[in-house]
N, C-alpha and C positions, 0 to 999 in steps of 0.2 A: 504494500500500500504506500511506503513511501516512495517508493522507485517510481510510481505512477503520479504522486502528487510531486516530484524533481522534475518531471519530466515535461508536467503542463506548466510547472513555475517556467523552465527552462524556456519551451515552447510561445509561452508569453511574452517572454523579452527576447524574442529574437527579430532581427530587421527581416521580412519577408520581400522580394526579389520579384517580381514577374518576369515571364518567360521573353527571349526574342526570339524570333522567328527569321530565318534566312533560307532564301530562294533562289538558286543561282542558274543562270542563264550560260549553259555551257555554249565554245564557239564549235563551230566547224571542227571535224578531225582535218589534224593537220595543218589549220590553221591557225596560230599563235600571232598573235599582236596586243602588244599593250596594255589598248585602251578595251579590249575583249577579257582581258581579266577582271575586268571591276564592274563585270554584267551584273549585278542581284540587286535584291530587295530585301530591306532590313525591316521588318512590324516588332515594333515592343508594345506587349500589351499590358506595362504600367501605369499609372498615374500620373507618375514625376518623370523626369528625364532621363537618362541613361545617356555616361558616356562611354565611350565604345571605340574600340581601334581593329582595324583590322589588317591581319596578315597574311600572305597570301607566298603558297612556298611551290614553287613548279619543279616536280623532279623526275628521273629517268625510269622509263616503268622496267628496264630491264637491271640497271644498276643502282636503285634506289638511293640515289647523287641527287643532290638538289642541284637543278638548272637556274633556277633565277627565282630571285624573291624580294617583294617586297611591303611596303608597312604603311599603312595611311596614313592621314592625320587624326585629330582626336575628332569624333563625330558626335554631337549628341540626338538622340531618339527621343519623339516626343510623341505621345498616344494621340 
């Protein structure tokens, strides 16, 4: 019984998070360029904002080397 009543006090005070949701718009096979890497869509379905960075790592499907990668800037989500 106390392990249950630790566990709602805990559950109480914790900051809860909503989910994001990402949807990525692959290119062409064979076709690599760029501005084709940063095809999606980002849905947060919180409140407040969320900020968010993303990175993106292109690697060799036979030698599992990363090819090129890179990092956005900071983005923030807003419902």
């Amino acid at each position: 019984m106390r392990r249950l009543a630790l566990i709602a006090l805990i559950l109480l005070f914790l900051n809860s998070v909503a989910q994001v949701s990402m949807t990525v718009q692959l290119p062409p096979t064979g076709v690599v360029q760029k501005a084709h890497l940063w095809n999606m869509l980002l849905v947060s379905t919180s409140s407040s904002p969320i900020l968010v960075k993303i990175e993106v790592i292109m690697t060799d499907v036979t030698t599992n080397q990363p090819i090129q990668t890179a990092l956005s800037r900071t983005i923030t989500l807003t419902s």
